[in-house]
Biopython code that builds the backbone (N, CA, C, O; Angstrom):
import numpy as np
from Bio.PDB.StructureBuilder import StructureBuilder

atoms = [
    (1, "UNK", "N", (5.581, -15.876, 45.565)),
    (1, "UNK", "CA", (4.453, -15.595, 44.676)),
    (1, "UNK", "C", (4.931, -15.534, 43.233)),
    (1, "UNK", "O", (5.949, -15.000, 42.791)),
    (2, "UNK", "N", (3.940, -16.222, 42.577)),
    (2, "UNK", "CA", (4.695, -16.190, 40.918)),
    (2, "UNK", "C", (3.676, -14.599, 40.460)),
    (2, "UNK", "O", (2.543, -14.128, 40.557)),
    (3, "UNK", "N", (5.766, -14.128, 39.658)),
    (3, "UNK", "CA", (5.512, -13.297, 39.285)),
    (3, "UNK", "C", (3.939, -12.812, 38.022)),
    (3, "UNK", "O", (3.265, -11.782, 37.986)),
    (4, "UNK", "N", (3.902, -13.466, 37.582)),
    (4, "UNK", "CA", (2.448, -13.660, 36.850)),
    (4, "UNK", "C", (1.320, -13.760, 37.032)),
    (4, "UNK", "O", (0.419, -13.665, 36.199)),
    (5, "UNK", "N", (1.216, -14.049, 38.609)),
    (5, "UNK", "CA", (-0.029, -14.367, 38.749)),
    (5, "UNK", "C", (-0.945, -13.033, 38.985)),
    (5, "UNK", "O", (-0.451, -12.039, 39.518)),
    (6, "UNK", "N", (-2.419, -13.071, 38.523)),
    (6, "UNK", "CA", (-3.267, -12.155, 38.719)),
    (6, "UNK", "C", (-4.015, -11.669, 40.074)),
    (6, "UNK", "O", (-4.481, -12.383, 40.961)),
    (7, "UNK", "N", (-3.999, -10.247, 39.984)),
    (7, "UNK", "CA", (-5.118, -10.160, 41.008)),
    (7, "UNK", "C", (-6.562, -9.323, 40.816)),
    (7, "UNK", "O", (-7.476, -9.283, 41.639)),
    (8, "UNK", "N", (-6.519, -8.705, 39.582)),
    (8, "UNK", "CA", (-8.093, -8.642, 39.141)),
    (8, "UNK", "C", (-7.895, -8.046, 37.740)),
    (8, "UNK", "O", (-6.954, -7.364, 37.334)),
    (9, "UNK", "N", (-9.146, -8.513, 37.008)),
    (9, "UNK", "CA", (-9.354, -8.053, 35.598)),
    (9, "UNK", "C", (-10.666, -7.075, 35.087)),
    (9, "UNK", "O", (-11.847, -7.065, 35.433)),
    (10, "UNK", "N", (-10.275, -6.661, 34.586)),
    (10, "UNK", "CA", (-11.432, -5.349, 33.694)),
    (10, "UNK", "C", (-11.300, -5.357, 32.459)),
    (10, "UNK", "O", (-10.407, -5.955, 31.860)),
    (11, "UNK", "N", (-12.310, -4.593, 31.882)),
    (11, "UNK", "CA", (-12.328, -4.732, 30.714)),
    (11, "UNK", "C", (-12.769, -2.632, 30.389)),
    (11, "UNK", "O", (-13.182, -1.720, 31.106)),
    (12, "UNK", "N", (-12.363, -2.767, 28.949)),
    (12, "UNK", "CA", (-13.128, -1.167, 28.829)),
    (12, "UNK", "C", (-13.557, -1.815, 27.094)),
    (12, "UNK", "O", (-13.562, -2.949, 26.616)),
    (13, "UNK", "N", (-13.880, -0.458, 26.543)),
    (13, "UNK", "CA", (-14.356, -1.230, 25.397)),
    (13, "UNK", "C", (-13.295, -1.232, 24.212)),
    (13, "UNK", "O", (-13.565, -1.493, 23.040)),
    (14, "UNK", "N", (-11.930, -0.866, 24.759)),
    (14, "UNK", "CA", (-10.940, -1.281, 23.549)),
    (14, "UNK", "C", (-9.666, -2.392, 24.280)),
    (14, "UNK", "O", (-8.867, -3.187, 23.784)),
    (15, "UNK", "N", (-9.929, -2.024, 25.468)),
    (15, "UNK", "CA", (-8.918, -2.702, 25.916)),
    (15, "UNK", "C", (-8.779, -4.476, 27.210)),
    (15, "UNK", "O", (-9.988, -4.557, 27.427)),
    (16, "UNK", "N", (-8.468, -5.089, 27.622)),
    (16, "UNK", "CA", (-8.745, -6.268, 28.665)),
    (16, "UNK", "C", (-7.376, -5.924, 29.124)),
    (16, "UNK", "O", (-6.284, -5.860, 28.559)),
    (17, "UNK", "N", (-7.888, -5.679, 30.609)),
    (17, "UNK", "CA", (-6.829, -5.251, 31.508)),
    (17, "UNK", "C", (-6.538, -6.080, 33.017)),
    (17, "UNK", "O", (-7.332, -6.061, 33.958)),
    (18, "UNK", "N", (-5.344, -6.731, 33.012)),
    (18, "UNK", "CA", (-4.894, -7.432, 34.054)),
    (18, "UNK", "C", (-4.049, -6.920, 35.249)),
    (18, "UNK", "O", (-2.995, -6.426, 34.851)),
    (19, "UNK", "N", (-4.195, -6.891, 36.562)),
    (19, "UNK", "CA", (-3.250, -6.124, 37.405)),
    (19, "UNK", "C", (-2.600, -7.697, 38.305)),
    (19, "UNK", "O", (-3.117, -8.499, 39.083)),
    (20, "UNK", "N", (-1.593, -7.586, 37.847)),
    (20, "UNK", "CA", (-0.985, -8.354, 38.580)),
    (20, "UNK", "C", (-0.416, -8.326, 40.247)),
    (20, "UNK", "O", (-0.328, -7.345, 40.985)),
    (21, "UNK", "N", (-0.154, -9.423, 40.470)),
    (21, "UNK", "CA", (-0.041, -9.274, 42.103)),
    (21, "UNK", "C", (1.153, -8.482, 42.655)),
    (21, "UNK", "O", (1.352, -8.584, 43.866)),
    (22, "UNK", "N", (1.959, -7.720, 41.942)),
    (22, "UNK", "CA", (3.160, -7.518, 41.883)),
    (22, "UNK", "C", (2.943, -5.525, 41.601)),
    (22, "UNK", "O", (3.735, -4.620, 41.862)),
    (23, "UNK", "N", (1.361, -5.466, 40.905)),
    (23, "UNK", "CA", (1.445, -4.015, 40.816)),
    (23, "UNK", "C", (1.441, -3.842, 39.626)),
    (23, "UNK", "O", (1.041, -2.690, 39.459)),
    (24, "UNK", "N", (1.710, -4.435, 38.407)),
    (24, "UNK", "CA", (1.966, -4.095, 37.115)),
    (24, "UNK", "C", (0.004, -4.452, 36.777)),
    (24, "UNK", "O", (-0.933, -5.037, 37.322)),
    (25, "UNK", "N", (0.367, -3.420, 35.193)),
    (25, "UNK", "CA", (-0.946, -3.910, 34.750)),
    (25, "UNK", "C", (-0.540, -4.126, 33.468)),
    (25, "UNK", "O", (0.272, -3.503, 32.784)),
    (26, "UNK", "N", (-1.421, -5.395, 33.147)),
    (26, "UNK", "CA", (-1.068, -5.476, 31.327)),
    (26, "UNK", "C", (-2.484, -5.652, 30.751)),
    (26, "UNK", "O", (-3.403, -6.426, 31.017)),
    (27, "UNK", "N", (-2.302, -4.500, 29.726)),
    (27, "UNK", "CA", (-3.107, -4.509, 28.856)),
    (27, "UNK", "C", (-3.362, -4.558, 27.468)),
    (27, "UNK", "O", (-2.795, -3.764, 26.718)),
    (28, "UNK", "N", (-4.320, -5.585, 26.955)),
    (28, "UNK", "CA", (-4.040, -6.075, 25.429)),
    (28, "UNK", "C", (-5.548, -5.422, 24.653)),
    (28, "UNK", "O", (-6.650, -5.186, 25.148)),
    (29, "UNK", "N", (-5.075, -5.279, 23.365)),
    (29, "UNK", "CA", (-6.650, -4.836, 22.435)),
    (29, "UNK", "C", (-7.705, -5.942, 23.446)),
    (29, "UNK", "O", (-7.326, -6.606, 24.410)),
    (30, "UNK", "N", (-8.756, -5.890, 23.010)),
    (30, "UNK", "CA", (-10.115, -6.528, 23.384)),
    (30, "UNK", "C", (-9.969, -7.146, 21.786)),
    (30, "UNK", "O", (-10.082, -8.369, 21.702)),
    (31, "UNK", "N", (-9.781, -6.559, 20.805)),
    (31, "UNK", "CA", (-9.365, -7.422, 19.341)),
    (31, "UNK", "C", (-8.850, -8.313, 19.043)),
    (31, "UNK", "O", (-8.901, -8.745, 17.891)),
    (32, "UNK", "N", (-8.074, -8.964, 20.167)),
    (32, "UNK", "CA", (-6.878, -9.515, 20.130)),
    (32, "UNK", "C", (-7.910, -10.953, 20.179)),
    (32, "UNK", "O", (-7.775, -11.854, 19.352)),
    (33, "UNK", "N", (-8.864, -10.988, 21.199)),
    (33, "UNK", "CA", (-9.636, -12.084, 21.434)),
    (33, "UNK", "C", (-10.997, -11.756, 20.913)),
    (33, "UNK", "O", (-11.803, -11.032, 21.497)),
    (34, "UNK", "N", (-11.208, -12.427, 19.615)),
    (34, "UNK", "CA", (-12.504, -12.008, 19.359)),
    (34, "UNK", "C", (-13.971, -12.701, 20.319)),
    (34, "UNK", "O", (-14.955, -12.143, 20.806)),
    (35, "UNK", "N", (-13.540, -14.102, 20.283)),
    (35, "UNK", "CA", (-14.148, -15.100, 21.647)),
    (35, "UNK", "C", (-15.105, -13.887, 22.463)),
    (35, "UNK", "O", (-16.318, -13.674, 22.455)),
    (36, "UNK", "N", (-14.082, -13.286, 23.085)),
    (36, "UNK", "CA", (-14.319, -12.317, 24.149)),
    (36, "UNK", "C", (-15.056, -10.765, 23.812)),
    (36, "UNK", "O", (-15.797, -10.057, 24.493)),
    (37, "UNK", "N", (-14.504, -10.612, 22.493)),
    (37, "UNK", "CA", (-14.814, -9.279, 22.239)),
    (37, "UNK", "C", (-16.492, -8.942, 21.215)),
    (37, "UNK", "O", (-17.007, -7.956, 20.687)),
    (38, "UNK", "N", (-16.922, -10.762, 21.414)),
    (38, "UNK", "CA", (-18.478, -10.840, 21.011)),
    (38, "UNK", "C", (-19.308, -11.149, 22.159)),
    (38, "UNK", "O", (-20.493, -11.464, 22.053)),
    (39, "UNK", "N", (-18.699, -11.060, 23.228)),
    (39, "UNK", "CA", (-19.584, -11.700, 24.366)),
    (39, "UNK", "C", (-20.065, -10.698, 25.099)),
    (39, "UNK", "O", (-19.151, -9.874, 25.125)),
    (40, "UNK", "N", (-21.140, -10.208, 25.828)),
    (40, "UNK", "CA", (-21.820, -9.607, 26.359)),
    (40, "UNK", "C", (-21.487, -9.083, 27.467)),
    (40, "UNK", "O", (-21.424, -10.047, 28.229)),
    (41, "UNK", "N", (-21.163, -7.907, 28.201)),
    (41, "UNK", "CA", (-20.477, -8.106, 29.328)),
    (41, "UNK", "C", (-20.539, -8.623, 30.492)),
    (41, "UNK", "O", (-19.632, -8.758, 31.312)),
    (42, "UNK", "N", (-21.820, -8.966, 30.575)),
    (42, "UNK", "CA", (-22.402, -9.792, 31.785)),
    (42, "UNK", "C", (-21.726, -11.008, 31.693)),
    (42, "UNK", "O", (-21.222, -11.220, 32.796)),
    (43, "UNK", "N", (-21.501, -11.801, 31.010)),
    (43, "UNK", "CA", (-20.746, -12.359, 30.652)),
    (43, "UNK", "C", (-18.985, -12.242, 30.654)),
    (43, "UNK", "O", (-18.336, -13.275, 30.823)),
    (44, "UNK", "N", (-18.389, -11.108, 30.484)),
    (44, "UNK", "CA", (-17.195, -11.184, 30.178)),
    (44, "UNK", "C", (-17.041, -10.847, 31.931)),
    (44, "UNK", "O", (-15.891, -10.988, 32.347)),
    (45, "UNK", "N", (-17.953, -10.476, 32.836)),
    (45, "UNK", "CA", (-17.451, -10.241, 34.050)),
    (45, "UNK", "C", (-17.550, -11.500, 34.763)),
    (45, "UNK", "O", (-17.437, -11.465, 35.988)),
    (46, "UNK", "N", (-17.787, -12.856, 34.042)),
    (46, "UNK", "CA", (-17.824, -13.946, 35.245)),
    (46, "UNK", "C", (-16.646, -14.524, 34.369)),
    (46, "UNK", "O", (-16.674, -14.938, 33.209)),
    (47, "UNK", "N", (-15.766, -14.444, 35.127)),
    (47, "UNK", "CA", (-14.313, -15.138, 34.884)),
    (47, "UNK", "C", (-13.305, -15.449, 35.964)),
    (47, "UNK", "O", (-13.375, -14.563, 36.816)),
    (48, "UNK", "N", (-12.745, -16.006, 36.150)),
    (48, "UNK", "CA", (-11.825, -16.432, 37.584)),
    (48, "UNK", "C", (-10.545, -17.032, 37.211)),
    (48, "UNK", "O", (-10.256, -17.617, 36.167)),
    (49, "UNK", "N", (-9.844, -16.796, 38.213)),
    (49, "UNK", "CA", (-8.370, -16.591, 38.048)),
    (49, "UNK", "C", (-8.494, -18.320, 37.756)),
    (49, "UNK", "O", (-9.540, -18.823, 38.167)),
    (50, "UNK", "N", (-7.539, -19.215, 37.106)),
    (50, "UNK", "CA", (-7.510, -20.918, 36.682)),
    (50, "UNK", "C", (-5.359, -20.828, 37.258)),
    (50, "UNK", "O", (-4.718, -19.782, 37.365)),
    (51, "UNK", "N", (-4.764, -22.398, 37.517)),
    (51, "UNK", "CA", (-3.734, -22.328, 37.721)),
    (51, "UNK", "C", (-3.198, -21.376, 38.555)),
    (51, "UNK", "O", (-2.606, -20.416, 38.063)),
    (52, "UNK", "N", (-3.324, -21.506, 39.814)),
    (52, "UNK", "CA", (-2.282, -20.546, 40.399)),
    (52, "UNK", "C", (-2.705, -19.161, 40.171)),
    (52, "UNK", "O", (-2.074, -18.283, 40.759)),
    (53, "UNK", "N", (-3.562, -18.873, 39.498)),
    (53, "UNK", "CA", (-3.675, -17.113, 39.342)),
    (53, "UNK", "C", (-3.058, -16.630, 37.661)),
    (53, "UNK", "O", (-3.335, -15.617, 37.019)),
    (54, "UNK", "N", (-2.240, -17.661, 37.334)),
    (54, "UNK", "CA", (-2.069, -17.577, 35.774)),
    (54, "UNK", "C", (-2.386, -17.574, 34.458)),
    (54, "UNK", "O", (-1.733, -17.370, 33.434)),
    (55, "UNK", "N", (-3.780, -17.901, 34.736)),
    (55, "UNK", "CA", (-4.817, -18.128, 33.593)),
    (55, "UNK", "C", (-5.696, -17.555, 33.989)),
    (55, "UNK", "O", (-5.663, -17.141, 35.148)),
    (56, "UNK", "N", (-6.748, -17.335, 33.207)),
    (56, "UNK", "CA", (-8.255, -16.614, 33.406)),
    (56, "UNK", "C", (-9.073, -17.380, 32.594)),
    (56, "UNK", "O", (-9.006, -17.716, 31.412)),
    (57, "UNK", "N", (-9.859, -17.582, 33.491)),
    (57, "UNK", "CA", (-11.277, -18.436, 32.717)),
    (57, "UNK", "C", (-12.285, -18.142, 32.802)),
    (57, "UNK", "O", (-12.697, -17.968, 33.948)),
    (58, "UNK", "N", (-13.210, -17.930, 31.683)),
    (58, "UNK", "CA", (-14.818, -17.479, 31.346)),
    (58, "UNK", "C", (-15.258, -18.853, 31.558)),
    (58, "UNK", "O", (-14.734, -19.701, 30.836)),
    (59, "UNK", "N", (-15.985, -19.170, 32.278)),
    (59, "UNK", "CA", (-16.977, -20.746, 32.559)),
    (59, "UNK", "C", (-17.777, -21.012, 31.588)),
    (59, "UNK", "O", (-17.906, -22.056, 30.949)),
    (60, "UNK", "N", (-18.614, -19.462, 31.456)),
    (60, "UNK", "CA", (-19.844, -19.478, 30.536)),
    (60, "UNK", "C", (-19.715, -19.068, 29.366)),
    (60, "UNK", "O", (-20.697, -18.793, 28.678)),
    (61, "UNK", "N", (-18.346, -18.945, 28.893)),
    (61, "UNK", "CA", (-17.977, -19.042, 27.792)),
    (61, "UNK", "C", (-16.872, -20.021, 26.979)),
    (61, "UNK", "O", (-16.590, -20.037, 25.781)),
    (62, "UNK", "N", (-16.392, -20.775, 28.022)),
    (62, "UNK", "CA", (-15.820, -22.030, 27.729)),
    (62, "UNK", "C", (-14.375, -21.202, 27.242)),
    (62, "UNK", "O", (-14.203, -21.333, 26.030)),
    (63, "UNK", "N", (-13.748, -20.723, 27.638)),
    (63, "UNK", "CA", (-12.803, -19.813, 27.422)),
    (63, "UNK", "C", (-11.440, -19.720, 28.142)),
    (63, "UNK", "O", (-11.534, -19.342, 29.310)),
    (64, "UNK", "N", (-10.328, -19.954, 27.747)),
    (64, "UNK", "CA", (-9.276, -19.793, 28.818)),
    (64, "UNK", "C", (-8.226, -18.997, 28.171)),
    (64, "UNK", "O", (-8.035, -18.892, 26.959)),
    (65, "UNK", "N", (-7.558, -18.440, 29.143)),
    (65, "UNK", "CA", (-6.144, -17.489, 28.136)),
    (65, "UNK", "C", (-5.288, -17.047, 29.812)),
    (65, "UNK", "O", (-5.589, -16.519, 30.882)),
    (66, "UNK", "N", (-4.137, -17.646, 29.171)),
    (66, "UNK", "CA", (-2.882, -17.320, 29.926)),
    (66, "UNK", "C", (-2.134, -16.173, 29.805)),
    (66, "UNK", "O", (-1.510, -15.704, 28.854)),
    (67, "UNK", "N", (-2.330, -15.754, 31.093)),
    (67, "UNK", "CA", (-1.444, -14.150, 31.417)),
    (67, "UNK", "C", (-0.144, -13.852, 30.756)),
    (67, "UNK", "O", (0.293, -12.770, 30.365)),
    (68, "UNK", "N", (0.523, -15.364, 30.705)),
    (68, "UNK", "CA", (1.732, -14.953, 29.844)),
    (68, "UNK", "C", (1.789, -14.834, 28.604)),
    (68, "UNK", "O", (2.710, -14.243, 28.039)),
    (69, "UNK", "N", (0.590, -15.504, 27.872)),
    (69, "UNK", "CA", (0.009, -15.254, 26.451)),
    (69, "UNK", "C", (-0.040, -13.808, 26.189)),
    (69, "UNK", "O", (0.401, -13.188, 25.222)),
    (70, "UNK", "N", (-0.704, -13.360, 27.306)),
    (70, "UNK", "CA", (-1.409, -11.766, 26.983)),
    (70, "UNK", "C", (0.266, -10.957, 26.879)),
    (70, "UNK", "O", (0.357, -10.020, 26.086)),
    (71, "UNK", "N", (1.547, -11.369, 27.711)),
    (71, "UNK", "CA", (2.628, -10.706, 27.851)),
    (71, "UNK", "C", (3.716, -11.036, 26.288)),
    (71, "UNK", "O", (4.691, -10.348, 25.986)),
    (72, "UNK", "N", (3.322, -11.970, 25.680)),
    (72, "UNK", "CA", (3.877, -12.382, 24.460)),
    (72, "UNK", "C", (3.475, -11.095, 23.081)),
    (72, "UNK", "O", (4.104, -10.739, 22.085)),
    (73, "UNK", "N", (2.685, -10.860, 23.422)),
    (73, "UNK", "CA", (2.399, -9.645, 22.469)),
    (73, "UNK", "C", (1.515, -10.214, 21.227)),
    (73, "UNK", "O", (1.846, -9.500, 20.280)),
    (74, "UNK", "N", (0.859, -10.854, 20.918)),
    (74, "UNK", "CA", (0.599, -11.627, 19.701)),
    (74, "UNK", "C", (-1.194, -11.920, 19.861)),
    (74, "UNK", "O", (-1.616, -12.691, 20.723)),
    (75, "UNK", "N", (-2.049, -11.240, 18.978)),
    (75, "UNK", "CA", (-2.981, -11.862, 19.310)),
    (75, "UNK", "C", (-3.620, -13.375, 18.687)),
    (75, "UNK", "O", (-3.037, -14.037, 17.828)),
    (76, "UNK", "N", (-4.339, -13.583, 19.031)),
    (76, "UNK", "CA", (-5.071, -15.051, 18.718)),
    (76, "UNK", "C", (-6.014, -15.009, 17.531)),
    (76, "UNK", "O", (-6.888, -14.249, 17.117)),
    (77, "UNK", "N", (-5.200, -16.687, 16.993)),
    (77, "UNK", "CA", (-6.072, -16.169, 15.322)),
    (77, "UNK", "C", (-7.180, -16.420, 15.566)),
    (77, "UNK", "O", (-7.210, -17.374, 16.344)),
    (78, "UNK", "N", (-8.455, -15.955, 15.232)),
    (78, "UNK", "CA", (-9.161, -16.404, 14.591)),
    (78, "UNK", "C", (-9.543, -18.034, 14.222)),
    (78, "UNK", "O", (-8.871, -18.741, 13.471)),
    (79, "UNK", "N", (-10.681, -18.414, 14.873)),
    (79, "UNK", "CA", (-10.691, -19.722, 14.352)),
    (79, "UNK", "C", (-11.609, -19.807, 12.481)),
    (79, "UNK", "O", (-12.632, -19.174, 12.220)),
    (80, "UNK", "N", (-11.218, -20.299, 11.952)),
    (80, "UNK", "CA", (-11.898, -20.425, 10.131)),
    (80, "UNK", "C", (-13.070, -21.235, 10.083)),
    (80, "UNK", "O", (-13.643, -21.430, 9.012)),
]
sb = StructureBuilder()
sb.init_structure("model")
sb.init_model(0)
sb.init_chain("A")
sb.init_seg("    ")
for serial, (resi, resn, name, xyz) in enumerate(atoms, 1):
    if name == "N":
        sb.init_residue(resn, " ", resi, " ")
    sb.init_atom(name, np.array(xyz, "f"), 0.0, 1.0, " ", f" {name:<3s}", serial, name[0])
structure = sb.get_structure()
C-alpha cells in the first residue's frame, strides 16, 4: 500500500483534513486553497479519492490536489 494514499477527508472551518491509510492525519489551513475555501459545503463533501488514493478530486468543482502537495507545506497561489 502506498504510503500516501488516502482513506477519508473532512473538512472543519479552518482546517482540510486527510487520514491516511497508514493512520496519520494531515492537516492543512482551508486558506491554503482558496478554490475550496469559497465553495459551499455541499459541495466540498463530493470529492473522491483520483490515482491510487493519492489525489482528491471535487468533480463539481473541477478541482484536484495531491496528498503529497498537502505534505510539502506550501500553499497554492492564487490564480490573478
Amino acid at each position: 500500500m502506498n504510503s500516501l494514499a488516502g482513506k477519508s477527508v473532512r473538512f472543519d472551518d479552518q482546517y482540510l483534513h486527510v487520514e491516511l491509510g497508514d493512520g496519520r492525519i494531515i492537516s492543512t489551513p482551508i486558506n491554503w486553497y482558496p478554490h475550496l475555501k469559497k465553495a459551499p459545503l455541499n459541495q466540498l463533501a463530493r470529492w473522491k479519492f483520483i490515482c491510487n488514493k493519492t489525489g482528491i478530486e471535487w468533480p463539481n468543482l473541477d478541482y484536484h490536489l495531491s496528498i503529497a502537495s498537502m505534505l510539502e507545506g506550501l500553499p497554492k497561489k492564487a490564480a490573478a
